[in-house]
KOLDRENDREN-119263 format. One line per 10 residues: for each residue x negated, y, z of N, C-alpha, C. Coordinates in steps of 0.001 Angstrom, whole numbers, plus 500000, padded with zeros to 6 digits. Example, Ala and Ser with C-alpha at 12.3 -4.5 7.8 and 13.67 -1.06 7.14 Angstrom:
% KOLDRENDREN-119263
486810:494310:507800:487700:495500:507800:486800:496700:507800 | 487150:497750:507080:486330:498940:507140:487100:500030:507870
This chain:
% KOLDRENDREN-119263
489892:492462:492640:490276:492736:494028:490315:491452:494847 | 490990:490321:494014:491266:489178:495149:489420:488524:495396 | 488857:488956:494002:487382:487771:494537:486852:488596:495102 | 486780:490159:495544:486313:490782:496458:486260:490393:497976 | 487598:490619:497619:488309:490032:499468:487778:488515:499653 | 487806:487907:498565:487794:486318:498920:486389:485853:499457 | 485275:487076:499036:484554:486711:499295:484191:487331:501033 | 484601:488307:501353:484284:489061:502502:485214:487926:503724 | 485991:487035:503120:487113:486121:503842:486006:484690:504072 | 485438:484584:503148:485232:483185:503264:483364:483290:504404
483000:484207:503885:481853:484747:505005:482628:485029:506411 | 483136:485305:506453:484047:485724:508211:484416:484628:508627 | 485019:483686:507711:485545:482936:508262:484522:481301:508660 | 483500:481797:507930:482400:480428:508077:481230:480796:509676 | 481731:482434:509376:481168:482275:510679:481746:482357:511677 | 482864:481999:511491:483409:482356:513086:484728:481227:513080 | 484569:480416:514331:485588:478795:514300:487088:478765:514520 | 486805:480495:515410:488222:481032:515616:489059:481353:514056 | 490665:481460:514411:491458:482176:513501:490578:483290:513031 | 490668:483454:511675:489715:485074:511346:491705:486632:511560
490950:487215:512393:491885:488028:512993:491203:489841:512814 | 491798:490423:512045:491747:491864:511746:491346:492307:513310 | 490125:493503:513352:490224:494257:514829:490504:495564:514776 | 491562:496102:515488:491551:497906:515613:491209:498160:516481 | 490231:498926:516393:489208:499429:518089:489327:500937:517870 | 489879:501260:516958:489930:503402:516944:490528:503763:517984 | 490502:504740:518368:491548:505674:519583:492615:505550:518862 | 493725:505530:519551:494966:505741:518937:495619:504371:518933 | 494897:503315:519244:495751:502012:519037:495506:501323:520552 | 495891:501777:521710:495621:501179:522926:496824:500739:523149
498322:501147:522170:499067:500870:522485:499600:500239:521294 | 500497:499168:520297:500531:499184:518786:501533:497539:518946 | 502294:497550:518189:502940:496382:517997:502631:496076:516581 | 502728:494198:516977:501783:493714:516120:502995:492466:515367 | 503135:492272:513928:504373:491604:513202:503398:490532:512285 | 503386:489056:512394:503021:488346:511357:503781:488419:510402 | 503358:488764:508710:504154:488538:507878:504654:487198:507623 | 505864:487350:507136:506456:485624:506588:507246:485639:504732 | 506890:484828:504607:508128:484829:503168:506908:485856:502245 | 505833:485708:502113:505029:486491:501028:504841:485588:499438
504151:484763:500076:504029:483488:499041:505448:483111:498077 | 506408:483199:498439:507358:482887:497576:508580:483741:497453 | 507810:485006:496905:508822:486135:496940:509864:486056:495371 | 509300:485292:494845:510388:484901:493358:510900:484034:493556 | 510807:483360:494852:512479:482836:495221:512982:482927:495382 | 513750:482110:496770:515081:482801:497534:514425:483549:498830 | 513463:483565:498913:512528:483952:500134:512704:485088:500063 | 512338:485848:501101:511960:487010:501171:511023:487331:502182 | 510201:488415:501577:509351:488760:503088:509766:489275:503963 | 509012:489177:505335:509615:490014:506186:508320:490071:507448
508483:491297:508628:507245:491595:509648:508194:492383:510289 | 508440:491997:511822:509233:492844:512534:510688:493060:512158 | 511140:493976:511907:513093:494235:511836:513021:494324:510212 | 512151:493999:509329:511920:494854:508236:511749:493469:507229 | 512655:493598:506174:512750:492272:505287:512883:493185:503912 | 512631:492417:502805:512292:492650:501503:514226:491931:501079 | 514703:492519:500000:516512:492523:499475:515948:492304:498539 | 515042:492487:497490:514890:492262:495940:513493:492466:495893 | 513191:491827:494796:511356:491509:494242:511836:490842:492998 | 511609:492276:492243:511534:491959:490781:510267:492302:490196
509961:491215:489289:508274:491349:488233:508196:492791:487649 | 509101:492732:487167:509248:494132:486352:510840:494736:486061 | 511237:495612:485340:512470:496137:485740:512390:497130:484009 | 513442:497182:483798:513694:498600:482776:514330:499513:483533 | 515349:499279:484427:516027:500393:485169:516172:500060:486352 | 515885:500971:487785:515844:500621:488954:517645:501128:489125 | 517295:500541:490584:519068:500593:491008:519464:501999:491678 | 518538:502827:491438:519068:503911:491804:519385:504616:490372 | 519306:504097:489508:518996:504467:487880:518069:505543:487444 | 516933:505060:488129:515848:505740:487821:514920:504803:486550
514787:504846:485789:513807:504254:484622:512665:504216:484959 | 512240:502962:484528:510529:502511:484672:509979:502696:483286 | 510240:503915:482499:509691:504028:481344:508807:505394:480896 | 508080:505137:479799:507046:506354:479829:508163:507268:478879 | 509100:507188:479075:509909:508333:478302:511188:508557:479182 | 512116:509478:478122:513325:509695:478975:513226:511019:479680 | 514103:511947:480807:514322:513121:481099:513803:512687:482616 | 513081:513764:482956:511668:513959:483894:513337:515194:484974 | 513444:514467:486317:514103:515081:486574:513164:515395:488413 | 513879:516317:489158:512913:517176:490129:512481:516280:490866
513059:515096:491443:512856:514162:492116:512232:512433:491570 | 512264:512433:490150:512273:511334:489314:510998:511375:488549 | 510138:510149:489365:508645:510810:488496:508472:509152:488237 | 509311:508560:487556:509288:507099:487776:508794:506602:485701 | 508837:507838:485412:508749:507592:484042:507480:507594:483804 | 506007:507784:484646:505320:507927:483978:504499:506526:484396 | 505359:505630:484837:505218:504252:484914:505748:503449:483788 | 504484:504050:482642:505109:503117:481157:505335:501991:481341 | 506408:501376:479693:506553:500446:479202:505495:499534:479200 | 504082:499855:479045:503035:499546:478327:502759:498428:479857
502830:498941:480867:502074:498524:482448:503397:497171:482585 | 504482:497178:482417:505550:497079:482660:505319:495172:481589 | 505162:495397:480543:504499:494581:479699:503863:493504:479894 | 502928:494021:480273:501103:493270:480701:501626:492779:482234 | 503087:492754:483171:503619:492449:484141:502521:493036:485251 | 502134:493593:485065:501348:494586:486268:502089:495755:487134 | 503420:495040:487275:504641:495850:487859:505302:494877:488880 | 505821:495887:489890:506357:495067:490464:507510:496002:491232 | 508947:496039:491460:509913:496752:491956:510526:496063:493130 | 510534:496622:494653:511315:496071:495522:512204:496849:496437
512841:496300:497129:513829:496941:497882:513603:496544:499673 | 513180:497194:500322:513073:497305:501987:514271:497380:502632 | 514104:496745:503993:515537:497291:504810:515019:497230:506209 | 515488:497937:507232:515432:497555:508560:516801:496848:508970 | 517260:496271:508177:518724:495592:508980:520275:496703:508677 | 519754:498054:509030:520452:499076:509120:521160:499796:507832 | 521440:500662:507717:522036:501185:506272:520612:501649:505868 | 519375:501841:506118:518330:502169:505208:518002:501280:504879 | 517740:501783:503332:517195:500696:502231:516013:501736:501392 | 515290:501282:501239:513843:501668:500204:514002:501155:498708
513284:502198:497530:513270:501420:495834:511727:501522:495935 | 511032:500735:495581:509314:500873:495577:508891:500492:494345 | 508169:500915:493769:507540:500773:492393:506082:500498:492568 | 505468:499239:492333:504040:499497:492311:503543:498902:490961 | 502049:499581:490731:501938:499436:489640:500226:499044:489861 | 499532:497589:489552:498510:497387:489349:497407:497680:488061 | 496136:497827:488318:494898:498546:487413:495650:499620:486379 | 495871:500706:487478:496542:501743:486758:495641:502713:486861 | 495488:503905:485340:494789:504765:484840:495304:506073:485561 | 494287:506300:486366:495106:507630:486939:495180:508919:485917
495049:509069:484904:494744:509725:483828:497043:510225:483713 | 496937:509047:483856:498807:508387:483663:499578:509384:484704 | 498576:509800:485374:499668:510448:486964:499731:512185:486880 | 499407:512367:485383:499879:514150:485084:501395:514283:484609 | 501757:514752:484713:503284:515493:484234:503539:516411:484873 | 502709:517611:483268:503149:519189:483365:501685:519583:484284 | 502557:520623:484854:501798:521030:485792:501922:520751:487438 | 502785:519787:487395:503164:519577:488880:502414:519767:489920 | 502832:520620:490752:501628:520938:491796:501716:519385:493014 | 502327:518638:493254:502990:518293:494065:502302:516487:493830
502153:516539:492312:501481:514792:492055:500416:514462:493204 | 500273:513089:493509:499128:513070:493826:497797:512654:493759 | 497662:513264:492026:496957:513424:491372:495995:514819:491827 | 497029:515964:491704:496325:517072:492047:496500:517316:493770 | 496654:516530:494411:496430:516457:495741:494994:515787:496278 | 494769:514687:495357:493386:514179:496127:492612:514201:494728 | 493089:514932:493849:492036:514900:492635:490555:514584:492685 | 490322:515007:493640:488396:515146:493647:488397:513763:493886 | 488792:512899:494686:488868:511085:495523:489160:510607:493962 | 490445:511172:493191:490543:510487:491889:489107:510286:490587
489063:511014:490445:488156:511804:489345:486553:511158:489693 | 486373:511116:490929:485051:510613:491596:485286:509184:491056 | 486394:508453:491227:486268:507012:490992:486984:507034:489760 | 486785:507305:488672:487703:507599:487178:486977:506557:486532 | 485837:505754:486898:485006:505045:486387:485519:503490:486542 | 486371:503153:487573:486485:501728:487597:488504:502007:487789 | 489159:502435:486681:490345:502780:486374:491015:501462:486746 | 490420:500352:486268:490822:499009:486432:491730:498550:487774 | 490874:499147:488800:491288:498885:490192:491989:499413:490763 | 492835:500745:489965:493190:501072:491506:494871:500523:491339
495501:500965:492332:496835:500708:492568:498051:501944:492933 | 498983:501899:492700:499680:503596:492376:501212:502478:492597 | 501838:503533:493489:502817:502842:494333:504032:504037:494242 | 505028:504201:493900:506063:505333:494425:507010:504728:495689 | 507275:505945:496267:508259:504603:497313:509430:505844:497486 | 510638:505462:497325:512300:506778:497426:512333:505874:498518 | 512443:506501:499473:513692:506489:500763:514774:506866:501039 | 515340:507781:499885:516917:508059:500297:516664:508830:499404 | 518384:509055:498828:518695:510302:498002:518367:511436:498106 | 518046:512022:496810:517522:513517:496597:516717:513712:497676
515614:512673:497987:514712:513207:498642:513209:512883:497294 | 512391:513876:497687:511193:513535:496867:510696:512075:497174 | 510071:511763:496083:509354:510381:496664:508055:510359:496833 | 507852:509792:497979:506216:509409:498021:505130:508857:497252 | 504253:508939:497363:503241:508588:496070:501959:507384:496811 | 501389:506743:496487:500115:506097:497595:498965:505513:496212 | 497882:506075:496552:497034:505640:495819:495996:505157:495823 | 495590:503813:495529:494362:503322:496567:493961:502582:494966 | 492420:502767:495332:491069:502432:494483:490452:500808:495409 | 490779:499894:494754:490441:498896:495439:489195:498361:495504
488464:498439:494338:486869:498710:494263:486088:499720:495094 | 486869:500506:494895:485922:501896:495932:486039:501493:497183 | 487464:500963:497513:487299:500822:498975:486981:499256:499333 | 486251:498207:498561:485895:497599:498819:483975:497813:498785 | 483941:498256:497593:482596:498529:498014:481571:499834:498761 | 482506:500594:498980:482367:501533:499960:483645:502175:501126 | 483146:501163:501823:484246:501082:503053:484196:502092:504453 | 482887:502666:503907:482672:503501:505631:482913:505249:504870 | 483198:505172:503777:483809:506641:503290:485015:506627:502526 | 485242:505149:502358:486700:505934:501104:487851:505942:501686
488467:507076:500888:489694:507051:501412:491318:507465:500647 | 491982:506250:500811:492972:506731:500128:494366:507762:499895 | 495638:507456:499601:496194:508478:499719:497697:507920:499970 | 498846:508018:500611:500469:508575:500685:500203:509692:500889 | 501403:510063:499925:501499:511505:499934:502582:511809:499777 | 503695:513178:500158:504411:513372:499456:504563:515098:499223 | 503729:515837:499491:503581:516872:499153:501808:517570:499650 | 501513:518449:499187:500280:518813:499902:499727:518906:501474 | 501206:519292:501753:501041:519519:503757:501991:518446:503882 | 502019:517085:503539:502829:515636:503934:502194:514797:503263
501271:514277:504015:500634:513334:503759:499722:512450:504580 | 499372:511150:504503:498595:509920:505573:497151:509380:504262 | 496358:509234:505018:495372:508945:504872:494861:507112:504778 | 494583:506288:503530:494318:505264:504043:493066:504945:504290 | 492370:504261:505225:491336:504078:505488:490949:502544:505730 | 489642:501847:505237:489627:500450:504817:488972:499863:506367 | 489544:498956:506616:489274:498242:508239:488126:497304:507785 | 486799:497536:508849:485429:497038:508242:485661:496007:509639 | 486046:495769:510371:486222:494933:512115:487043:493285:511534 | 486286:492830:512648:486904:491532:512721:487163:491140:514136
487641:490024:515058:487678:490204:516158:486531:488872:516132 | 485631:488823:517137:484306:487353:517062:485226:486555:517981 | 484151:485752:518135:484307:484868:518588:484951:485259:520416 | 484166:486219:521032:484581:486949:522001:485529:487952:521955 | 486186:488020:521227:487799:488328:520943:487287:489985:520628 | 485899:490286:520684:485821:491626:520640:485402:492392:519087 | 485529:493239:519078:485879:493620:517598:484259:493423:516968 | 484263:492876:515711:482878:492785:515168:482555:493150:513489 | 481623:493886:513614:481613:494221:512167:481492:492903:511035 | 482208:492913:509567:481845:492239:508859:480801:492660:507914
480351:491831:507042:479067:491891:506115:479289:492795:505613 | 480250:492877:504650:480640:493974:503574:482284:494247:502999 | 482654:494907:502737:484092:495447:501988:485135:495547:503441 | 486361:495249:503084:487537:495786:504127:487694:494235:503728 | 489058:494125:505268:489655:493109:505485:491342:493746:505648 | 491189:494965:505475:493025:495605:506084:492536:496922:505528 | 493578:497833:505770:493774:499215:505875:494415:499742:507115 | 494360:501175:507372:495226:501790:508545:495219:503054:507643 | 496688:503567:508562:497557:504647:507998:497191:505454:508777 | 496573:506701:508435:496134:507595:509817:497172:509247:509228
497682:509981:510332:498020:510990:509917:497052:512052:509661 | 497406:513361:509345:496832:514498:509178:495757:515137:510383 | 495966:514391:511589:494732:514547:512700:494076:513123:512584 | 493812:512766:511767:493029:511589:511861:493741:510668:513142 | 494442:510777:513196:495639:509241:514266:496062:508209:513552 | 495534:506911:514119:496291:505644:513593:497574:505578:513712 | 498298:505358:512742:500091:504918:513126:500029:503997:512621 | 499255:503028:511337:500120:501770:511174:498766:501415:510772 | 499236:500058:510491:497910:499360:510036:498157:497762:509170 | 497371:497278:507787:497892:496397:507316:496832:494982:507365
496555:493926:507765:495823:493055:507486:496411:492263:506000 | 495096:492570:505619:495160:491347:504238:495018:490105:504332 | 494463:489292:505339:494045:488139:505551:495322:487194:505768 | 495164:486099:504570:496028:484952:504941:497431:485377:504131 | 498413:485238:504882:500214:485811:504848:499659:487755:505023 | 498971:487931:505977:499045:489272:506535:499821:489289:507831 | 499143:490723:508157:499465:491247:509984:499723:492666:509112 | 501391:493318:510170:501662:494710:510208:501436:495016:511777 | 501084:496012:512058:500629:496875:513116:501676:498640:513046 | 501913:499005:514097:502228:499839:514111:502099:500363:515564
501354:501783:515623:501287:502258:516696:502607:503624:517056 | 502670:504192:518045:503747:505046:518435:504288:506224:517480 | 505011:505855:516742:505983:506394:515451:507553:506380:515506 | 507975:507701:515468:509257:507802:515277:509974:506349:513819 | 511129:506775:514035:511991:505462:513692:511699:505779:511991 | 511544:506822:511383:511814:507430:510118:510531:507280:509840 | 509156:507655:510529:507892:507345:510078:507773:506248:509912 | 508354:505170:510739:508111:503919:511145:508814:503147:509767 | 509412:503347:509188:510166:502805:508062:509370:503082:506666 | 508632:504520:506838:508019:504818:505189:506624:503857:505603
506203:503669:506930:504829:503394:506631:505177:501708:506804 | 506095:501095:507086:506511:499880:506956:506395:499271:505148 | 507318:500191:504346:507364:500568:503190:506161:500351:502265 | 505102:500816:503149:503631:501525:502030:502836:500244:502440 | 503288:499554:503962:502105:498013:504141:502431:497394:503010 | 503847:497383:503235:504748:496000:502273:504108:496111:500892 | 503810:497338:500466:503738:497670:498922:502091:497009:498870 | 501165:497217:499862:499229:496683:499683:499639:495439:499713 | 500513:494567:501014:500895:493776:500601:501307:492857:499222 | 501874:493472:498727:502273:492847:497626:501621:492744:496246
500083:493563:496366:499180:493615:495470:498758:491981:494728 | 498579:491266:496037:498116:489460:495498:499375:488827:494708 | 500614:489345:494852:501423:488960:493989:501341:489777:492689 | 501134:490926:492723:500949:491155:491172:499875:490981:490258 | 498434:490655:490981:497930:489550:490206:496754:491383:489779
């Protein structure tokens, strides 16, 4: 993933003298506030990240038990809301884990689980209609071939609520950027769409295609509408277009988590 990007970075950036700067030119973003990330690079310190009202409380490598006492293990009791077990020991190991905690300042706080070159094979338990596995199955199954890449994220926002799921193929959507598409989800009729940002802004500040792969993602809802958007380049850029306070927090949540992919290596 990183020599993908590194390479679509270092072409953008040789050609062009300006800052290399993510472009959103879709409908839907005429209006959008825009957050430089800070505190990425040294999140196993005392640092923390942060973009807008929204800062990172904990960044742990890996975890046996989250603080809601949910287990990061491939065993243990599978409860209605608790699908945190099928984030084995095994991933957890090989440190291809990573557990954090979100805040807007306010009494909301986020538990996020992400999990790098994960086997979506891993994302059945039972028959759950609700995984989102069997939500974008066909997007899964199509790319079952480069298992290596993708990335599988849970994110709880509050008690006894279900948790969200996000699943992105980083190969697919690097090497096919004008169709793939990924997934948050948290039920069949609740769910955002990710889609890989092919724009750069030129030299004339106006949006310009790059050679090949993505440079960001955007969060689009169920009518194809931008609400958020993540640049990979550098520290990173969060974007967010006109979203209630509660949307505005899960999709804050799901940047932070692509974000945090170059730290888990």
């Amino acid at each position: 993933m990183k020599q993908v990007l590194l390479g679509a970075f270092v072409l953008v950036l040789l050609s062009n003298c300006r800052p290399a700067k993510m472009a959103l030119d879709s409908e839907g973003w005429n209006k959008k506030e825009e957050y430089k990330v800070a505190g990425k690079r040294g999140l196993f310190t005392r640092e923390r990240m942060s973009f807008g009202e929204f800062y990172t409380t904990e960044v742990k490598r890996s975890w046996v038990k989250g603080s809601g006492g949910r287990f990061g293990l491939g065993s243990g009791i599978v409860t209605d809301f608790d699908y945190t077990n099928i984030i084995s020991v095994e991933y957890i190991k090989r440190n291809q884990t990573i557990r954090f905690s979100l805040t807007d300042g306010t009494n909301r706080a986020s538990e996020v689980y992400c999990v790098s070159k994960f086997n979506s094979t891993d994302l059945t338990i039972g028959n759950n209609p609700n995984s989102i596995r069997n939500i974008a199955i066909d997007i899964i199954e199509a790319a079952n071939n480069s298992a290596e890449s993708k990335y599988y994220v849970q994110l709880y926002l509050g008690k006894g609520e279900r948790p969200w799921e996000l699943l992105l193929d980083n190969v697919q959507a690097q090497m096919k950027p004008g169709s793939y598409v990924g997934y948050l989800s948290q039920s069949p009729d609740n769910y955002y769409t990710i889609v890989p940002v092919r724009k750069m802004e030129g030299k004339d500040g106006k949006p310009a295609p790059i050679l090949f792969g993505a440079v960001g993602f955007e969060f689009r809802d169920k009518n194809n509408r931008p609400l958020a958007a993540v640049s990979l380049i550098d520290r990173g850029v969060v974007y967010f277009g006109e979203v209630s306070h509660s949307e505005k927090f899960l999709l804050a949540n799901a940047c932070a988590a692509l974000l945090m992919q170059e730290v888990i290596g």
